[in-house]
C-alpha positions in Angstrom: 11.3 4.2 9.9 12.8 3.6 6.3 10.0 3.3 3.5 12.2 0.5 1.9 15.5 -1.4 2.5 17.7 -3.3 -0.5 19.9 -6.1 0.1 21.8 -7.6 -2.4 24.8 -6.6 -3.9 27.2 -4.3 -4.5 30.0 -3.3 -6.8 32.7 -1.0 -8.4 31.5 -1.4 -12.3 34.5 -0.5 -14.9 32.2 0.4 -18.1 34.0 -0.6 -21.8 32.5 0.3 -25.2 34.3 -0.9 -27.9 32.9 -0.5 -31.6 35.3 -3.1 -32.5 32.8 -5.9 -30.6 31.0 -7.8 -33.4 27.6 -9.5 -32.4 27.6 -13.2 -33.7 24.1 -15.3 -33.6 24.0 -18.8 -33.4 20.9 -20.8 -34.2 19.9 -23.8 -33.4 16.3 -25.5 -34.3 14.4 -24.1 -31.1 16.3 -20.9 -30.3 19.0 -18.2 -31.2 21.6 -17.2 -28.6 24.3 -14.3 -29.5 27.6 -13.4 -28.7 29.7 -10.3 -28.0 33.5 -11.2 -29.7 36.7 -9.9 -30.0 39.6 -11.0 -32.6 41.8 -13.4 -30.7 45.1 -12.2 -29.6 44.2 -8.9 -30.7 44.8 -5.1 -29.0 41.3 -3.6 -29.0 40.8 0.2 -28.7 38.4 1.4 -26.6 36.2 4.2 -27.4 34.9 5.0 -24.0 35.4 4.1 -20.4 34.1 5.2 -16.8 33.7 3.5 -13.3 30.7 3.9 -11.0 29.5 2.0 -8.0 26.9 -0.8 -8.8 25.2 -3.9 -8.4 21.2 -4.9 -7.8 21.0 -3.6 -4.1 23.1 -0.7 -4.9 21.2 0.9 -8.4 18.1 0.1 -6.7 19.1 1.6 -3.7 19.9 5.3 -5.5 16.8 4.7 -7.4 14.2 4.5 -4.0 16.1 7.5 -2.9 16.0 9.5 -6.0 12.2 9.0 -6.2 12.2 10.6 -2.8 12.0 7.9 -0.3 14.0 6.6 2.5 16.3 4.2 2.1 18.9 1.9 3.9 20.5 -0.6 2.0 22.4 -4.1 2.9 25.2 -5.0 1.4 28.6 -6.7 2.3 31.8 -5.4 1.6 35.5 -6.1 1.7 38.5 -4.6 3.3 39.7 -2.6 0.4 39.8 1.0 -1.5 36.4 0.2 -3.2 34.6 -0.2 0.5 34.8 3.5 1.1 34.3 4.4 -1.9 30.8 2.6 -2.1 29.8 4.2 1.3 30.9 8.1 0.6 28.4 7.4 -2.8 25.4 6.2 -0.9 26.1 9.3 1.4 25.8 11.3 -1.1 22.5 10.1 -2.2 21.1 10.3 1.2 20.8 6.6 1.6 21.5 5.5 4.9 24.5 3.0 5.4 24.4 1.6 8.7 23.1 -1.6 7.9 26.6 -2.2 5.9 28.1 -5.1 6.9 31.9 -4.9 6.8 34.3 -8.1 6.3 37.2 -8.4 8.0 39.1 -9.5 4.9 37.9 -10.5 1.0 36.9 -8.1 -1.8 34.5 -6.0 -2.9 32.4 -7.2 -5.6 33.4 -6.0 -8.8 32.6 -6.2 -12.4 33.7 -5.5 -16.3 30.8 -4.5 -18.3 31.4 -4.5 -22.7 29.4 -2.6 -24.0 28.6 -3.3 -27.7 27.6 -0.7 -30.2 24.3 -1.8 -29.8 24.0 -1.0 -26.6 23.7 -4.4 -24.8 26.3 -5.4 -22.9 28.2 -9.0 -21.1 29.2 -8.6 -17.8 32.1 -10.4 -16.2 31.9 -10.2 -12.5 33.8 -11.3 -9.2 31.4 -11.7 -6.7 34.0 -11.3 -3.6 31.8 -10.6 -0.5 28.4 -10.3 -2.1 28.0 -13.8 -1.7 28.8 -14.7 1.4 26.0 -12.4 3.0 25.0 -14.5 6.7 21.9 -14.6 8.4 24.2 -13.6 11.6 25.6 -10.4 9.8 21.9 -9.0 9.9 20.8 -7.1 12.7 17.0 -7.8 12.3 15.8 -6.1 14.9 16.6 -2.9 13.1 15.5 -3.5 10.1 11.5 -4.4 11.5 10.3 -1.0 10.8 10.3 -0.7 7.3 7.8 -0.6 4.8 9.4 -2.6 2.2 11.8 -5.0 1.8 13.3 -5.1 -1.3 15.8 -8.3 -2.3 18.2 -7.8 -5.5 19.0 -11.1 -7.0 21.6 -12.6 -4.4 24.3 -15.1 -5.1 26.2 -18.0 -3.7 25.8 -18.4 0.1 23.7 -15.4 0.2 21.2 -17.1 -1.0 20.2 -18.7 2.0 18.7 -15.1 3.4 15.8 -15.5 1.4 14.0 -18.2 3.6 14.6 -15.8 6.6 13.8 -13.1 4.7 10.4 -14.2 3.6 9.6 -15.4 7.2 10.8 -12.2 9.1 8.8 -9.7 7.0 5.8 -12.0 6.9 6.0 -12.1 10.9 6.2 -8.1 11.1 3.6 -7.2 8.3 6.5 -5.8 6.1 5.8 -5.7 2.5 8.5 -7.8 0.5 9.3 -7.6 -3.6 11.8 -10.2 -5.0 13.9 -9.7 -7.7 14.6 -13.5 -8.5 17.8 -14.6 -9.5 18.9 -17.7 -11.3 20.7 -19.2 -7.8 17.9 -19.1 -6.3 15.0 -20.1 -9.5 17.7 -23.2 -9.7 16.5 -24.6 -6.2 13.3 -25.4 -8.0 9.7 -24.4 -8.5 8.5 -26.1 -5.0 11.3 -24.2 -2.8 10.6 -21.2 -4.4 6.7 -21.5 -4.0 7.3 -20.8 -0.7 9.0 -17.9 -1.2 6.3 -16.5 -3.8 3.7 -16.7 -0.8 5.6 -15.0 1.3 5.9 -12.2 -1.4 3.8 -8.9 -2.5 5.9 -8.7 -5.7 7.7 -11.3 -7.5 9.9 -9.3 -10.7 11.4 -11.8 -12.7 12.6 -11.6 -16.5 11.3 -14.0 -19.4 14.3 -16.3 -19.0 14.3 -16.7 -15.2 10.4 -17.4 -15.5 11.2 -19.7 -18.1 13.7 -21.5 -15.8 11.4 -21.9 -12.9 8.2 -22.8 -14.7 9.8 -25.4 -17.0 7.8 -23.1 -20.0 9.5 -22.6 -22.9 7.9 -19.7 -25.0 7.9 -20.5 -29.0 8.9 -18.7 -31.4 5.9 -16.9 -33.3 3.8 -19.2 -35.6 1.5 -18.1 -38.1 -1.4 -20.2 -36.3 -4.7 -17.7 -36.6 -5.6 -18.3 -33.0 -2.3 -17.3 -31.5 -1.9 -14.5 -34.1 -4.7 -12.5 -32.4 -3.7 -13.5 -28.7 -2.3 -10.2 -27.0 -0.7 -11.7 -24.9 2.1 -14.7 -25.4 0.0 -18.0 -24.5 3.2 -19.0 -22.7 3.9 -16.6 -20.9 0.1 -16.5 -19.6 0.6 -19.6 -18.5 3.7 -19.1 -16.3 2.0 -16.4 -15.0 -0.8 -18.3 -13.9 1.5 -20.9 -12.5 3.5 -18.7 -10.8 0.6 -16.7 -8.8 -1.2 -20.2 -8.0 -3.7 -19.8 -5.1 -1.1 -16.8 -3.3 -1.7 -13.1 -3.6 1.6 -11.9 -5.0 2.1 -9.5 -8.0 4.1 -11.6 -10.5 5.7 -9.3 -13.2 7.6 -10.3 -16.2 10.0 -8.5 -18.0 11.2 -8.8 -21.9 13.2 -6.4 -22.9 12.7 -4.9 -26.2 9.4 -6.7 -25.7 8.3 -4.7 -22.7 6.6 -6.1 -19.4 3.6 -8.1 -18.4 1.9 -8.3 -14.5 -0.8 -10.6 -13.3 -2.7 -9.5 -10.3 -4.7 -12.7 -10.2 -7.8 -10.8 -12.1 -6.3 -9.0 -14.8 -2.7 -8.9 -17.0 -1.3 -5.5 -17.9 0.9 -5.1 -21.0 3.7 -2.4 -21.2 5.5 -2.1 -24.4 8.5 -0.5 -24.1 8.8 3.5 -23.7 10.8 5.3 -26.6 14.2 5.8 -26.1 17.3 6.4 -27.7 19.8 3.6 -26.5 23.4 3.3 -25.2 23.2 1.0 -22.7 20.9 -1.3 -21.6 22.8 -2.0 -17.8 20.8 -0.8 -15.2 17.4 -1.0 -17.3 15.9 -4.1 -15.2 17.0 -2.6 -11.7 15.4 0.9 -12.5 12.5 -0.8 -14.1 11.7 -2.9 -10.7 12.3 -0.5 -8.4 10.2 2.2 -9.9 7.5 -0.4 -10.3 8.0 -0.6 -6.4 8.2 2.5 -5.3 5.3 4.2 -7.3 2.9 1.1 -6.4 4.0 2.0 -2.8 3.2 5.9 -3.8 0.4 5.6 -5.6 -1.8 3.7 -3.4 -1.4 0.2 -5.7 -2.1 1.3 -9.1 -0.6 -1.3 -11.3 -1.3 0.6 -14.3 0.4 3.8 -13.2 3.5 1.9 -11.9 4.2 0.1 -15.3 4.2 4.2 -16.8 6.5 5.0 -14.5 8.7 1.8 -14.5 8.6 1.7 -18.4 9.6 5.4 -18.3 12.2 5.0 -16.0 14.0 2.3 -17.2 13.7 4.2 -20.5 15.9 7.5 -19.5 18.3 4.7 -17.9 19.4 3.2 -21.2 19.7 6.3 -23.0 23.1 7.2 -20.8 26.3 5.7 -20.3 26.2 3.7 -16.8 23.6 2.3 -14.5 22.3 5.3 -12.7 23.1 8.4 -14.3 19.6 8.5 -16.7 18.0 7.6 -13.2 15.0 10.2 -13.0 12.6 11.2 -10.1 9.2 11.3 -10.1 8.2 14.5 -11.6 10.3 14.4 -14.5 9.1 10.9 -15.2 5.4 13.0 -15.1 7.2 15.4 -17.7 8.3 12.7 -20.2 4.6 11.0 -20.0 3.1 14.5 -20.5 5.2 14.8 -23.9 3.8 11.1 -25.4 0.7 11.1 -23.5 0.0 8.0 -26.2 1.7 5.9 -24.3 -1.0 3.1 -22.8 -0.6 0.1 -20.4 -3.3 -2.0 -22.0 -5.7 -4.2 -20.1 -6.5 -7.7 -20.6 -9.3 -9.6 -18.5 -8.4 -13.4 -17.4 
């Protein structure tokens, strides 16, 4: 029995930092939206570079396993160099690989990440095999007993799994957590209802919530009333829309803002833990799948999962590459011990 299987994706990740990036902002009268850019026609030097496996199912994968539990993770690959490459790494972190589906032909996913000198970074990615993940490719029967389920955003024709998905672990009392996409938020709120119920955790980011709730948050007013709200009014309510009448755990992620989760009774706010950062890739999937795996450790305790996630995801951007700040659950201990100021605050409905 595995304590959690990821599908999703999976990549080799070529990592580019350039100090020469510049960061423009363009505003327009209800938002801000910036952009990485390079002088046109230009040779840029690049001041560092490395390659590591990647991708949702994959970072998440390493994660579960470095926390100590047992994991088998479904991706697709290609027939190429980067296949074997991807399989020798899992092996390494004890995560088990025979749930790989193999193609006969097509690529690997694979991806550029710039990295600006602020530490956030544009991805340009190939999807290759990643999304064209089949029902048929899944042998289901080994996969039933599991703990967890645990779906990385999927894209293109893999998208289709997550109807299947959210039936078959429904059918065989296996816990499911979703971390939405935008392929899948753009089939609409009343599709992806369905999928919520099926779901004990539903991690999305502000933007993706945005998309599926049709809520735009507003930019900060100087209204007394809203003022002294701790929590964003909008973002309550797309909590509250998205939980409806089902039991799932519906968390929302910020960035620099930190986190909120709705349990249906209470919300829990987690600012973001201190760190010193160099790259923010990786942060969301070590973020979500600590949340996971310490609510499956820790009998349920919100509170204590948000630490752990915040802490987490913290020691991830502080080092160059998705999984290489990845830390287990003791030293995540250690780090809270050292700013044992650090709070999840509480906030009755």
């Amino acid at each position: 029995m595995f304590d959690v299987i990821t599908i999703g994706s999976s990549t080799l990740d070529v990592f580019i930092e350039s100090d020469e990036a510049n960061i423009v902002s363009v505003y327009s009268k209800n938002k801000k939206t910036d952009y990485m850019s390079f002088p046109y026609g230009s040779k840029i030097e690049i001041d560092d570079f490395s390659r590591s496996i990647g991708g949702g199912a994959i970072n998440t994968a390493i994660n579960f396993s470095n926390l100590g539990l047992k994991t088998s993770v479904i991706v697709k690959l290609g027939k190429d160099e980067i296949a074997p490459v991807i399989i020798e790494r899992l092996k390494e972190k004890n995560i088990d690989t025979s749930n790989i589906i193999k193609s006969h032909d097509g690529l690997t996913g694979f991806s550029i990440i710039l990295v600006s000198f602020q530490g956030d970074r544009t991805v340009l990615a190939h999807r290759g095999e990643n999304a064209k993940i089949k029902e048929d490719d899944i042998d289901f029967n080994r996969i039933k007993n599991t703990k967890w389920v645990y779906v990385a955003p999927l894209s293109g024709e893999s998208n289709k799994l997550l109807d299947k998905l959210a039936a078959f672990t429904k059918e065989n009392d296996i816990k499911l957590a979703i971390n939405a996409g935008t392929t899948a938020i753009k089939k609409g709120e009343k599709y992806f209802q369905k999928i919520i119920n099926s779901c004990d955790i539903l991690i999305l980011n502000k933007e993706e919530a945005s998309l599926l709730t049709k809520i735009q948050v507003r930019p900060d007013t100087k209204d007394e009333f809203y003022s002294k709200e701790p929590i964003h009014p909008d973002i309550k309510k797309m909590l509250k829309m998205l939980r409806n009448d089902n039991k799932s755990i519906i968390l929302i992620t910020d960035g620099k803002n930190g986190a909120i989760c709705y349990d249906g009774e209470k919300y829990y706010k987690a600012p973001v833990f201190p760190a010193k950062v160099r790259s923010t890739l990786g942060a969301g999937d070590a973020f979500a799948s600590t949340f996971v795996g310490a609510y499956e450790k820790y009998n349920k305790d919100i509170k204590k999962a948000l630490k752990y996630a915040s802490i987490n995801s913290a020691s991830c951007v502080e080092v160059f590459g998705a999984q290489g700040g990845l830390i287990p659950f003791n030293k995540i201990e250690e780090k809270l011990k050292l700013n044992s100021g650090y709070n999840i605050e509480t906030i009755c409905d």
